[in-house]
N, C-alpha and C positions, 0 to 999 in steps of 0.2 A: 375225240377231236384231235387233228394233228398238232406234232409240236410246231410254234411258230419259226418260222426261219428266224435263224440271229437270236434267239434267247440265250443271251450270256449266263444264264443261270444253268443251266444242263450242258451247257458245255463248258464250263468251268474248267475240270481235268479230261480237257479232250484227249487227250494221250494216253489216256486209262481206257481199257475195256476193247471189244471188237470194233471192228471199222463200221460194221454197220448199223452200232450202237451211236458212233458219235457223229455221223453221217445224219442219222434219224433226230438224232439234240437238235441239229440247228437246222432242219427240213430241207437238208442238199438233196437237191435230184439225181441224179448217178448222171444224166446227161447235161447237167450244169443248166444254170436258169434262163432264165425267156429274158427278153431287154425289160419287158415291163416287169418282171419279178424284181429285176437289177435297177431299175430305176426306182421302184417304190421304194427299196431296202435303205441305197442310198440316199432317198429324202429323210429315213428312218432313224437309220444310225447316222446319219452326217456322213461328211470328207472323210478317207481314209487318212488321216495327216492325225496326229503324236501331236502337233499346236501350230495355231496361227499365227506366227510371228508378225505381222502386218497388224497394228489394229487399224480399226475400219470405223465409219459412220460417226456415232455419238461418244465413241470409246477415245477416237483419233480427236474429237473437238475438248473433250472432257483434258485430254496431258494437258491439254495449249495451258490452260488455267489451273497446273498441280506445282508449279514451283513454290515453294515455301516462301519466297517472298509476295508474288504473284497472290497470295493467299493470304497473307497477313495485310497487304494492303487493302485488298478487298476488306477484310474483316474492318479496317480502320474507317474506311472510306463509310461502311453501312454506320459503325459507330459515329460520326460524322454529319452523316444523314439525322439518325436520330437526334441527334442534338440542333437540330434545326439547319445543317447548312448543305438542304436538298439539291440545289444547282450545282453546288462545286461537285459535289457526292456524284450527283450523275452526270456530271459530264466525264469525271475519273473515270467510272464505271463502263459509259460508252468507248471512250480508246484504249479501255484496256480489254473490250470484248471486242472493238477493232481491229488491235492487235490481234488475238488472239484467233479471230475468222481470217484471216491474214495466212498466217500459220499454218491454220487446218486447210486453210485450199492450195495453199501450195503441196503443203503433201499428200492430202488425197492425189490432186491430178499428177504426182511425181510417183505414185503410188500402184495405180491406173495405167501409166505409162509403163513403167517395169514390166506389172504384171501381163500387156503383154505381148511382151518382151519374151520373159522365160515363159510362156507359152507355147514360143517357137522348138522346145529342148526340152519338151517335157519323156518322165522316163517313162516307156510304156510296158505292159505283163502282156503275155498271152493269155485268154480266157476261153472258154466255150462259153459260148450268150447263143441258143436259137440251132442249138446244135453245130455251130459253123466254128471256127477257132477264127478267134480277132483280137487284136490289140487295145487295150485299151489303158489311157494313163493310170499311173498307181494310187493317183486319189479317188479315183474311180471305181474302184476295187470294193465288191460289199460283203459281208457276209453270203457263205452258202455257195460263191462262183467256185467253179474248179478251173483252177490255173495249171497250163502247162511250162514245166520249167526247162531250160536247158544252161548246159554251160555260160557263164557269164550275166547269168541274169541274175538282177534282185528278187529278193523274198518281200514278198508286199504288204503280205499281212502275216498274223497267226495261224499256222494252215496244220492239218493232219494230212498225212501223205496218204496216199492213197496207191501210187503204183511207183515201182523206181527201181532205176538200171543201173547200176552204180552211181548211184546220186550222191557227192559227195559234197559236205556244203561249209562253209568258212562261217565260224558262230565267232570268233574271234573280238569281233565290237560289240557282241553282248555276253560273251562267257568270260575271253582270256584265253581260250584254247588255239594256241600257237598251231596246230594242225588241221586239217580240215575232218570232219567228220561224217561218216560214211550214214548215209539216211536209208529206212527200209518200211514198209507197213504194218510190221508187227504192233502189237500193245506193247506198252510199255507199264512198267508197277506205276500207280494210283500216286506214292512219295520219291518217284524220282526225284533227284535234283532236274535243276533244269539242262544240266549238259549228259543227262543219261537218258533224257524222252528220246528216242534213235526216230520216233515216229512222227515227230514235232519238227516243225519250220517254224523260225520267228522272225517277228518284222527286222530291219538291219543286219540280217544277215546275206550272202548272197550264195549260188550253185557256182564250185569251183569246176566240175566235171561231171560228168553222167546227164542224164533226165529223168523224168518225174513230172506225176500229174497230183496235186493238191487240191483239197478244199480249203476254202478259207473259214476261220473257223471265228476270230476274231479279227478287230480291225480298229486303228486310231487310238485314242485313249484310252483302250481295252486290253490291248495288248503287251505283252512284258515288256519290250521296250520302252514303252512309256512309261510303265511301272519302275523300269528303271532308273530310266531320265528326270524323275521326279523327285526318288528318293537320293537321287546325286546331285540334284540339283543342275544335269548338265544340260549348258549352251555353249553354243561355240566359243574357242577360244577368241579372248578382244585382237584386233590387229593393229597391225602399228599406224595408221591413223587413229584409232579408238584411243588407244593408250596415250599418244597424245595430247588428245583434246581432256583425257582427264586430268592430267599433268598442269593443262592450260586452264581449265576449271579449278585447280586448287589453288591454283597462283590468281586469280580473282578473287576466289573466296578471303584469301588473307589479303590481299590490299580491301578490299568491300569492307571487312569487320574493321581492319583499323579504320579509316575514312569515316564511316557511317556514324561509327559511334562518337567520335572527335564529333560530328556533325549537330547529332544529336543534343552533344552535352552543351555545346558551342550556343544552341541555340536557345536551350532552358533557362542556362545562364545568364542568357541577353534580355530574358522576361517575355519570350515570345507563346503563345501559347503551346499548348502540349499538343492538342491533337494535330496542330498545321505545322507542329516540329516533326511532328512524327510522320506525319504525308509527305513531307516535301525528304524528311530522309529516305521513306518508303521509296520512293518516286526515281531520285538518285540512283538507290539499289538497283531499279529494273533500269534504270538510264546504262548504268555499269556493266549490267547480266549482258550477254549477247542474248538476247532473247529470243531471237528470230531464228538461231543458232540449228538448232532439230531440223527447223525449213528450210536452209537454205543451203544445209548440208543434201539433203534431199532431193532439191532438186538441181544442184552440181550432180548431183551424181546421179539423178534420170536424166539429164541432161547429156552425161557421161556416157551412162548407157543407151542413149539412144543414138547418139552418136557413134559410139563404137561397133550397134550394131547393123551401121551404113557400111562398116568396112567389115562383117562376115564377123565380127566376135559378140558374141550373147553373154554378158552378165546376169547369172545367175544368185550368187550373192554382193550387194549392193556394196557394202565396204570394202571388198576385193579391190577395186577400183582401184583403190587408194594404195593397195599394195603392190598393184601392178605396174603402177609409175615407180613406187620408190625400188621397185627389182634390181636386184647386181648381180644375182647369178639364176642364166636359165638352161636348168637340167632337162637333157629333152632324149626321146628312142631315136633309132635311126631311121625305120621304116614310115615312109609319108612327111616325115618334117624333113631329113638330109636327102631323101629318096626320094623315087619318082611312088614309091605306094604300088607299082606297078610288079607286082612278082610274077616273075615268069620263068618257067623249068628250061632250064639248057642243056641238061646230060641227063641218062639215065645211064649208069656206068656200072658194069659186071668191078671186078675188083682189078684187075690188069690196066684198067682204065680207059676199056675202050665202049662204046655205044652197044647198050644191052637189050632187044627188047623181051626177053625175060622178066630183067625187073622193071622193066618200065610196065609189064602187063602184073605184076605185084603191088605196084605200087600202086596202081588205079584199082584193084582190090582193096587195099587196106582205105586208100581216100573216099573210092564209092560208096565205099560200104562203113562205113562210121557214122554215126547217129549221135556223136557228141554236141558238138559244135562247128560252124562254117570256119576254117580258118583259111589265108589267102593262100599258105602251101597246098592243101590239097585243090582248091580252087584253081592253079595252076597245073597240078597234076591231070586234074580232070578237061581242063581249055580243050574243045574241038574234038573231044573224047565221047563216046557211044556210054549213057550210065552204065554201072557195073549191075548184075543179074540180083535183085536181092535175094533170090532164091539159095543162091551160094552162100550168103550169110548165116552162122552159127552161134556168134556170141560177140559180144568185145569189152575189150579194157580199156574204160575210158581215158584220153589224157588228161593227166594233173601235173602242174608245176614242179614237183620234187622228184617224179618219176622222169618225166620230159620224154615219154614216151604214150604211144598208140598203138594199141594194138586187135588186131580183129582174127577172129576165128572162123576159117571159110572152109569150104567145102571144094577140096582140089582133088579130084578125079577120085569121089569116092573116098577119100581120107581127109579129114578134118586136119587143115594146117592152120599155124598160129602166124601171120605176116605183121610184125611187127618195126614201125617206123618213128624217129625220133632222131634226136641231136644228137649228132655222129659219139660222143664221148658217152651219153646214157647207153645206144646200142652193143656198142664194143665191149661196156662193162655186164652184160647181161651174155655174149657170144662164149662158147668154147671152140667152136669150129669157126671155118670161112672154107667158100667154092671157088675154086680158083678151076683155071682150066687146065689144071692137073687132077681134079678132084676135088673131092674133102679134105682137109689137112687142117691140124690144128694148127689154133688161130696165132699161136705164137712165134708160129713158123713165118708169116709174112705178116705180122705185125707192124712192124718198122717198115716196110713197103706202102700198107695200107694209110699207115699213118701221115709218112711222106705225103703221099698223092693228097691227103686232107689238106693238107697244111699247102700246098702249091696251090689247090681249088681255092681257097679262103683265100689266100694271099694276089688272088686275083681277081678278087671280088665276089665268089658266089657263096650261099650261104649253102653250107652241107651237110643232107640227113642222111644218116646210114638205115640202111635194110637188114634186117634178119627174117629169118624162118625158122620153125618146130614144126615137126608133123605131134600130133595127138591123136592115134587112132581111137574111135570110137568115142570122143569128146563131143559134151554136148553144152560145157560151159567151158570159162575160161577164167583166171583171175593171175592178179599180179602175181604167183606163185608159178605160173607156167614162166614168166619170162625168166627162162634159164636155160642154161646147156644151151643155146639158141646158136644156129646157125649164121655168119653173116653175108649178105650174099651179094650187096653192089651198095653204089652211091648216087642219093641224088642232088644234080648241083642246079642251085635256082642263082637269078641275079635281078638283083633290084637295085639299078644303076644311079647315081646319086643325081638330084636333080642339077640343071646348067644354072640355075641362080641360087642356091644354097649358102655357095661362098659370099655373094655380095648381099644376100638378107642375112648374114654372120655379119659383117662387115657394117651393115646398117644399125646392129645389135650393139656392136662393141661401140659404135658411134655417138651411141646413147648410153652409154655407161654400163653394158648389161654384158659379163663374159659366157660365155654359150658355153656347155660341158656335150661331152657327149657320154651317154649313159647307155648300154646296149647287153642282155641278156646273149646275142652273138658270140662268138668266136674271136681269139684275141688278133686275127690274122683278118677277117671281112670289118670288123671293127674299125682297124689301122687303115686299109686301104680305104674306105668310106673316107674316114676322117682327114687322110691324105688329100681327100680330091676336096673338101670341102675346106680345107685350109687350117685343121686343126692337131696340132704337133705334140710330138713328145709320145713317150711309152707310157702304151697301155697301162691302168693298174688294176688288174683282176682280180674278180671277187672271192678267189682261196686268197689274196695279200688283205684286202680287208675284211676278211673270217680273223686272220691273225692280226690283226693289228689291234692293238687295247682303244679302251671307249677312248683314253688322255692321250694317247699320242695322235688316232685319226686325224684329228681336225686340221695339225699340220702336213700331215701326207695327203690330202688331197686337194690343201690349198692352192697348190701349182699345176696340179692333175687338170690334162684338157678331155682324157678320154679313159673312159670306166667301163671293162668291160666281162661276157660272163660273171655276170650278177644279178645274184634271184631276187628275189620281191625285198627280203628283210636289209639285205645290201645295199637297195637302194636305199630304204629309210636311213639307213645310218649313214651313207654317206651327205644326206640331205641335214640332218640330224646334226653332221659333223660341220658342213659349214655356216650350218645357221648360227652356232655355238663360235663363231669368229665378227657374229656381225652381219653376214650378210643376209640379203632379204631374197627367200628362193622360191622359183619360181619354175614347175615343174610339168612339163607334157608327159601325157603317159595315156592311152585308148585300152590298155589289155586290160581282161581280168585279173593279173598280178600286181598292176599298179597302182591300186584302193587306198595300199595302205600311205605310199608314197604321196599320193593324188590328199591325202585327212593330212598330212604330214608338213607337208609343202605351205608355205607362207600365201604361196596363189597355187591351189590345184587348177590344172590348164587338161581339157580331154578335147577330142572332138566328135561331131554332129554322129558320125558312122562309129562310136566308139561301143565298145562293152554297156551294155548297161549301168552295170556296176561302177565302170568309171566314172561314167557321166555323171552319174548321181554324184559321185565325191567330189567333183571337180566343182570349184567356184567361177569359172569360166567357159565357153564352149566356143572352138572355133566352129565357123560352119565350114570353113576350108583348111586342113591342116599344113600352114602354109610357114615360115619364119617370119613370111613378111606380113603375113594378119597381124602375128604378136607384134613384129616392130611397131603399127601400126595402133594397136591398143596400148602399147606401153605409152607412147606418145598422146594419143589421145586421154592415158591415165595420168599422167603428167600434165598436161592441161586442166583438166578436172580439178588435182591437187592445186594446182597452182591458181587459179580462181579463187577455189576455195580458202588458201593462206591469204588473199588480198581482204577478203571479207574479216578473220582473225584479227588480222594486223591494224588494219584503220577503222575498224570499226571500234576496237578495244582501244588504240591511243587515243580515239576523237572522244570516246565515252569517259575513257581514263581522264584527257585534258580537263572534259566538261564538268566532271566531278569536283576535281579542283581546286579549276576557277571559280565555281559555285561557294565549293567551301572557305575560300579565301573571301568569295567577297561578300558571306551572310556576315564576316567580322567587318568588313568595310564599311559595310549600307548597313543603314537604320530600318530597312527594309527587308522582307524574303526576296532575293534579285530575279525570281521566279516562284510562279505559284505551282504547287504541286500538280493540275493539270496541263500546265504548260510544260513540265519538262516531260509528263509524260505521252504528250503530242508530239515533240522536239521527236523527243524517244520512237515514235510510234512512224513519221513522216521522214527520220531521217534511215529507216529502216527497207523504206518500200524500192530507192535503186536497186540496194543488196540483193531483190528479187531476182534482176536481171544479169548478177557478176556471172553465172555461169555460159553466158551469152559472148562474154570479152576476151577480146585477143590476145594473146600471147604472145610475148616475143621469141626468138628464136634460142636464145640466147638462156631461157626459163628452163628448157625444155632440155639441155645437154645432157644432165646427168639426174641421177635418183633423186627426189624429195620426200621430205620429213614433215613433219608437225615439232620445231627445233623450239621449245619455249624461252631459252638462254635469248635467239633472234628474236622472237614476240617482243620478251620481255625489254631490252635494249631497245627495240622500236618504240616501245609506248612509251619509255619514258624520256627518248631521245624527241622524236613527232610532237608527244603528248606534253612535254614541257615547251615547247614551240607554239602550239593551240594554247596553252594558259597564256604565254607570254601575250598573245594578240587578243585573246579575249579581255586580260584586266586592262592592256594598250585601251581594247574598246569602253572598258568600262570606266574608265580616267574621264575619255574625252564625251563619254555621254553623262556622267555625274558630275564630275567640276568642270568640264568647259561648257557645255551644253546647258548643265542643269534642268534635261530633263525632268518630267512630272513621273510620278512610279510607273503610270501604266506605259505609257510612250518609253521610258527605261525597257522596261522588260519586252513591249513589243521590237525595238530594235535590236535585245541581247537573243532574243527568241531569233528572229533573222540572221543574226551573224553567225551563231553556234548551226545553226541549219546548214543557210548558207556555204559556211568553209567547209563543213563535212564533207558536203556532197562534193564540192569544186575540190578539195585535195585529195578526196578517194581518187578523182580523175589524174591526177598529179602524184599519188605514191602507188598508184598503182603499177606502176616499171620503173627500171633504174633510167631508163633512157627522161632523155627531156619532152616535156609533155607532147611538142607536136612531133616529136621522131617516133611515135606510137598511140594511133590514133584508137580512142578505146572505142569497141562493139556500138553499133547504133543505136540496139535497146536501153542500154547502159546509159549512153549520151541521152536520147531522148526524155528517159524515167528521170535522169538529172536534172535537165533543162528545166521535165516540165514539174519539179517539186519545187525548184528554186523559183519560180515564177508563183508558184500556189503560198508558199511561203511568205513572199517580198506583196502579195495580194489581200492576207491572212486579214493584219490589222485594217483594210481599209475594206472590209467586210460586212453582213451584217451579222456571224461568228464573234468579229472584235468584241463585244461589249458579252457575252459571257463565256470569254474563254479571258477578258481581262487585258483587254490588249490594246493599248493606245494606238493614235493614227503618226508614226514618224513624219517627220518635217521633211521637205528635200534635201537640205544641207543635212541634217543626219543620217540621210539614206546614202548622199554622194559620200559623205564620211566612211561608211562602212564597206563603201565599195573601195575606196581609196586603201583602207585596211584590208579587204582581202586581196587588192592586189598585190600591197607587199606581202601578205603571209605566204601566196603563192610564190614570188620570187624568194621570198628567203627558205622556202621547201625549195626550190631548186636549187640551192645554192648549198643546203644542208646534205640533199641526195650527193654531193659529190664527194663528200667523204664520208656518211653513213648512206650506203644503200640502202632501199626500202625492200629489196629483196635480196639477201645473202643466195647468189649462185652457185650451182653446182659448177664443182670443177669438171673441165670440160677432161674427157677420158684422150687418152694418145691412140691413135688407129692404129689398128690392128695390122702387123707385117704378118703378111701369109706369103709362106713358100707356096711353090709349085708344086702341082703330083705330080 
């Protein structure tokens, strides 16, 4: 009987043994599988996915109800029950599983939303399915497919190689190997380490250069990566919204434990009993928690993202958002964000520097005939061009990042030549000759000629690759060892003219608080002149100055730096690296395969839609248009996001803060609980449900100038600035409803229940902008969900609810009373907003003076 495809047990050490050994373990067909083989596998083994970060279903309803408090008052409330007081018990029961469906439907459909969202950006593999090569996403990926790889592509699963051309592949985020390593079919010994199987691909790594055909051999939580990620326990690093709100979680925690237990003792002491001391502390605690807190971050920020992706940016990871607003520096390439993206060849130049077409008919060799990857130079080269014969082709040397060259071995008149292409300083350093129209002559003889002419081309804007040649007679392979003694024999100059709005979506950027870098793998000469037109000054600092420059002095050499240029992959990290380490929050475009690490590195990795695979995948962001002005456009709309979301923080935490209290002030007032433990957590539960709709609410202009935080020092001075403001008017209320009123208990607490509702909802309206309430009229959802709780509220006690939620019917004079009291509480918040704002501004940035090019 055959082996069954995907048995993780015989292919355990797939890297061991013949190919057609480990091929037979997991039943791959040499022609790769049918869709129905591929679709049963994958209902078999599940998603190719390492873990589902989203939970779902009964898992996402299960958190709403895990908070340690949220769980002890249950435990109280059934204790409670037992002891005969089943009404009060369930009616707890009910608004706290209110609450808590509340919760779970907000973030299902915030959830739903997203998902799909990043739908649109999903990363896709080549496979043969049906004999045909097709794409399909990497979760989709099952055991037994054979994938084809090429330059710039992710590794999707656990695979044995099966065929490969200088496959050479970056393991770096699951070994440490700073270099890339060169892949081949052979067997590998049974105890490799895992950076010595040459015959093994694993998931998170990707292909730097060459191609190659794989099986997958494993997939998901099968695979080392996951084996990895487990025993390190890694998840992504928290961002600076996360970090925040834990900061603001601690700082509750310790006002909660002082408060609660004063409460508690407060009320033992007064001879009240135990179990309704302990509810109605219980009760408190969740009044105090933002509970809604998980939801309503959620759905700001589906809100965020679906927004965002009206204007062409796909949020991929959800908390990004948040980081995208507070950005102050965005590191970006030159091609497609400063440029037009549009590469097009304007010389093909012998070395005298006049129009060659020699090497122009070399160079369309070397581009035709390349099997690595599409890149827009040779794409260029080829524009309007007849393909090149593949028959001429003999071998090649694929390009890699550290070589910065290309090279192919053809078949020119009978003799195998080596035409090699790449970044004018890699080629020169590989030449001993150059052809001039003298001859041959070694190259040091017009070096300083040749060199000139570079530096004029560059300095005029075109980016410039040098040409070489080797004859090889009788060569039937080729490797990085031939590029030597090489001939140099012309130049080709491309221009990718910067685009006519670059300087004013700069300009839009600096507006917003955000200084634009430019960062470019280029030439220190095409760099400058880019930068020139786009309004960005000052000398270069190239990346041999920061090779030498120590980790401790960096951060200040590139604090003034507008433009970085000739700098490889690890250069950028560290310059990213360097001024993150000053504060700032960075935020980095990057589509090439060398950007990965910059893209994991970056505070917001930003790629776009046509990018690397590999980048995509790193990047927390996707534009679908590589534009400056999408980003201005998402910074701002992340900005927004944030800023909603601090309105929720801040009034909901002073109004809970004040209500806390005023509570506890007045269980020593009244001979009474001034609220029963299910009424606060109605209060709790109803003054929760506008919070649904803040990420619906306007913004001022004025919010949005500069980068936002999660600043707890502001929280905290708000809550007890606001929140001592709401005490003052609640015990104001609780004077004139106990000694001038002399309400009855239940009529007490049904009007204390109305007030505390009441002002919440009407001063969230009121502190939510520094302006005066009607110079900023909040969102309509927001208004209405206001409106209509304040009305369901003020309705409450004259219900037929009142009698077992405990709630007397107020009189009119104590209904006009209370209105009378929130109107002052509102003017004296306005009066308060004019020397404590309710939202500490960013300072607005100084525009940006651009010279002329």
């Amino acid at each position: 009987m055959g082996a069954r495809v995907g048995s993780p047990g015989r292919a355990a050490r797939f890297w061991a043994g013949e190919l057609p050994e480990a091929l037979t373990a997991v039943g791959a067909p040499a022609q790769g599988l049918t869709g129905e083989q591929a679709a049963r596998l994958l209902r078999d083994h599940g998603p190719n996915q390492v873990q589902v970060t989203r939970r779902r279903g009964w898992r996402l309803l299960l958190t709403q109800f895990t908070s340690p408090i949220i769980v002890i008052l249950i435990a109280a409330t059934v204790l409670s029950m037992a002891v005969g007081d089943l009404i009060d018990g369930a009616i707890i029961l009910a608004i706290v599983a209110a609450s808590g469906g509340l919760g779970f439907w907000q973030e299902r459909a915030a959830g739903r939303a997203v998902d799909a969202l990043q739908a649109r950006v999903r990363v896709t593999v080549e496979v043969l399915r049906d004999g045909h090569q097709v794409g399909v996403p990497v979760e989709e990926v099952t055991v037994g497919d054979l994938v084809l790889l090429h330059a710039g592509d992710v590794v999707p699963a656990d695979c044995r190689v099966v065929e490969a051309h200088r496959l050479q592949v970056d393991q770096a985020a699951l070994t440490g190997e700073s270099f890339p390593v060169e892949k081949n079919s052979d067997p590998a010994p049974a105890d490799a380490e895992l950076s010595g199987r040459t015959n093994a691909l694993w998931m998170g790594t990707h292909v730097v250069s060459g191609t190659g055909r794989a099986v997958v051999m494993r997939t998901g939580r099968d695979t080392a990566y996951a084996e990895v990620a487990a025993r390190v326990g890694a998840r992504p690093a928290a961002t600076g919204f996360q970090r925040g709100l834990t900061r603001f979680g601690l700082l509750l925690v310790r006002i909660m434990a002082v408060l609660l237990v004063g409460i508690a003792v407060a009320n033992l002491l007064m001879g009240r009993p135990i179990i309704d001391s302990l509810l109605f502390s219980l009760a408190l605690a969740v009044g105090l928690t933002p509970q809604m807190l998980p939801a309503i971050v959620a759905v700001s920020l589906s809100a965020g993202a679906r927004a965002m992706a009206a204007h062409r940016v796909i949020v991929k990871r959800l908390a990004a958002i948040e980081d995208f607003g507070a950005m102050t520096v965005l590191l970006t390439d030159k091609t497609g964000t400063l440029t037009t993206g549009s590469v097009t060849l304007t010389d093909c130049l012998d070395l005298g520097g006049t129009p060659d077409a020699g090497t122009a008919r070399l160079a369309r060799l070397n581009a035709g005939l390349q099997q690595g990857f599409t890149n827009p130079m040779d794409t260029a080269i080829m524009a309007g061009q007849p393909p090149a014969d593949p028959a001429r082709r003999i071998a090649e040397v694929p390009y890699d990042f550290t070589r910065q060259r290309l090279s192919v071995l053809v078949d020119e008149d009978g003799v195998a030549t080596l035409i090699t292409k790449g970044s004018f300083g890699a080629v020169l350093a590989v030449c001993a000759t150059a052809r001039t129209d003298s001859g041959v002559v070694p190259l040091d003889q017009v070096r300083d000629r040749i060199q000139q002419r570079f530096t004029e081309l560059s300095e005029r804007g075109h980016r410039v690759l040098g040409l070489a040649v080797r004859e090889l007679p009788g060569a039937r392979t080729a490797s990085v060892d031939d590029e030597t003694q090489m001939t140099l024999v012309g130049l080709l100059a491309f221009q990718d003219p910067a685009k006519p709005d670059a300087a004013e979506a700069i300009d839009r950027l600096t507006t917003l608080g955000v200084a634009v870098r430019l960062i470019t793998g280029d030439n220190r000469h095409a760099a400058a002149h880019v930068a020139a037109q786009v309004g960005l000054t000052g000398e270069p600092m190239l990346g041999a100055d920061i090779a030498a420059c120590a980790d401790a002095e960096l951060p200040d050499r590139v604090a003034g730096t507008e433009v970085f240029a000739e700098v490889d992959p690890v250069q950028k990290e560290r310059v990213l690296t360097a001024l993150r380490s000053r504060g700032a929050v960075v935020g980095f475009i990057g589509d090439g395969i060398n950007d990965s690490p910059a893209l994991h590195a970056a505070d917001v990795g930003i790629s776009v839609d046509t990018a690397a695979d590999v980048a995509k995948q790193a990047a927390a962001i996707v534009l679908l248009e590589k534009d400056l002005d999408v980003v201005a456009d998402g910074v701002r709309l992340g900005r927004r996001t944030f800023t909603n979301t601090l309105k929720y923080l801040r009034v909901n935490t002073s109004a809970s803060f004040g209500n806390v209290v005023s509570m506890s002030i007045a269980t020593l007032l009244l001979p009474f609980l001034p609220l029963l433990p299910r009424q606060v957590l109605l209060l709790n539960f109803l003054s929760d449900i506008p919070y649904t709709t803040i990420s619906t609410d306007r913004t001022d202009p004025e919010q949005l100038h500069g980068p936002r935080s999660v600043d707890v020092r502001a929280i905290r001075k708000f809550m007890l600035v606001y929140g001592s403001l709401s005490v003052a008017v609640d015990l104001a209320a609780l004077a004139v409803l106990h000694w001038w009123w002399r309400t009855p208990t239940d009529v007490f607490r049904a009007a204390w229940f109305i007030q505390f509702t009441a002002t919440e909802i009407i001063v969230l309206m009121v502190l939510r902008t520094n302006r005066a309430f009607l110079r900023s009229r909040p969102s309509t959802p927001l208004l209405a969900t206001g409106a209509l709780l304040i009305a369901v509220t003020v309705a409450l006690p004259f219900s037929p609810m009142a009698g077992p939620l405990g709630l007397g019917r107020p009189p009119l004079p104590v209904l006009a009373t209370l209105a009378a009291l929130t109107t002052g509480y509102v003017a004296a918040t306005e009066l308060v907003k004019r020397f404590v704002p309710p939202d500490p501004l960013p300072v607005a940035p100084t525009r940006r003076r651009r010279t002329s090019p």
